[in-house]
C-alpha positions as CSV (number, residue, x, y, z in Angstrom):
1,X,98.0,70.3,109.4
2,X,95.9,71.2,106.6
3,X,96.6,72.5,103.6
4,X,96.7,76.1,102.5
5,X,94.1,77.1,100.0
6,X,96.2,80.4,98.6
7,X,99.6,80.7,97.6
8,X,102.2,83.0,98.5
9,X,103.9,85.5,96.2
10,X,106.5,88.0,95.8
11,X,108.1,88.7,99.3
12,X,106.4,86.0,101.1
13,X,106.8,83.2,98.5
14,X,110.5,84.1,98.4
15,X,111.2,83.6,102.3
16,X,108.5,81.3,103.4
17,X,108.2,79.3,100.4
18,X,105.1,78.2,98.2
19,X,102.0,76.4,100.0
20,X,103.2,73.1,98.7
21,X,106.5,73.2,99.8
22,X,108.5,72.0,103.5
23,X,108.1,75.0,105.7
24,X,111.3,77.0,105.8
25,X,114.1,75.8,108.4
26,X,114.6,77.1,110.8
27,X,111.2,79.4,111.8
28,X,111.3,82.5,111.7
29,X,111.3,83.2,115.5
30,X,115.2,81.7,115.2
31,X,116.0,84.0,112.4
32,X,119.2,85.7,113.1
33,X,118.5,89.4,113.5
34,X,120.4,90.1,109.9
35,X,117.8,88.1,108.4
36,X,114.4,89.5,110.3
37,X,116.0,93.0,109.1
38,X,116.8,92.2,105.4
39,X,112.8,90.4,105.1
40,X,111.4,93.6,106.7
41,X,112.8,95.4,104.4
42,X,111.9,93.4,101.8
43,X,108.5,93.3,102.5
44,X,108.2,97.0,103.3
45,X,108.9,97.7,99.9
46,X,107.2,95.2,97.9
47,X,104.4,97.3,99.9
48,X,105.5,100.8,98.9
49,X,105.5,99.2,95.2
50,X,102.4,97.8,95.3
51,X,100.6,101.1,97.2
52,X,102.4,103.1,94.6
53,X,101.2,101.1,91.6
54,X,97.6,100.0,92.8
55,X,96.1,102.9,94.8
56,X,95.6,106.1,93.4
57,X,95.1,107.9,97.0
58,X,98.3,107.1,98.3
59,X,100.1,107.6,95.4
60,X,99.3,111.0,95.0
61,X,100.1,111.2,98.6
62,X,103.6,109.8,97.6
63,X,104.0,112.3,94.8
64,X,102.9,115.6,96.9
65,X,105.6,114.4,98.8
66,X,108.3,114.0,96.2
67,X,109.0,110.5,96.8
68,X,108.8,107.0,95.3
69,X,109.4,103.4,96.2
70,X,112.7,103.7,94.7
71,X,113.3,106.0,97.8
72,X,113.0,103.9,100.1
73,X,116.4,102.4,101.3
């Protein structure tokens, strides 16, 4: 296997560990169901955040809409 030239952060760091760490036991296609939900979630709004703080289109899109990240439950 060769090694990962990147490194995972935020979401991705937290459930699938850092490139120079043992992959995660088990993989993810064993995950109980709890587990897939809770990391989609997680990752859906790391993504809302990161739209919200980096991209002025969507944003605005966000705003027109009355919502924020913080909405999202």
């Amino acid at each position: 296997m060769s090694q990962a030239n990147y490194e995972l952060t935020g979401v991705l760091a937290e459930y699938f560990g850092a490139a120079n760490e043992q992959p995660i036991e088990p993989p993810i296609e064993h995950w109980p169901a709890h587990k897939i939900a809770e990391y989609h979630h997680d990752a859906i709004a790391g993504q809302l955040s990161h739209v919200w703080e980096n991209n002025p289109f969507y944003r605005r899109k966000f705003e027109d809409a009355g919502v924020t990240p913080a909405d999202f439950h």
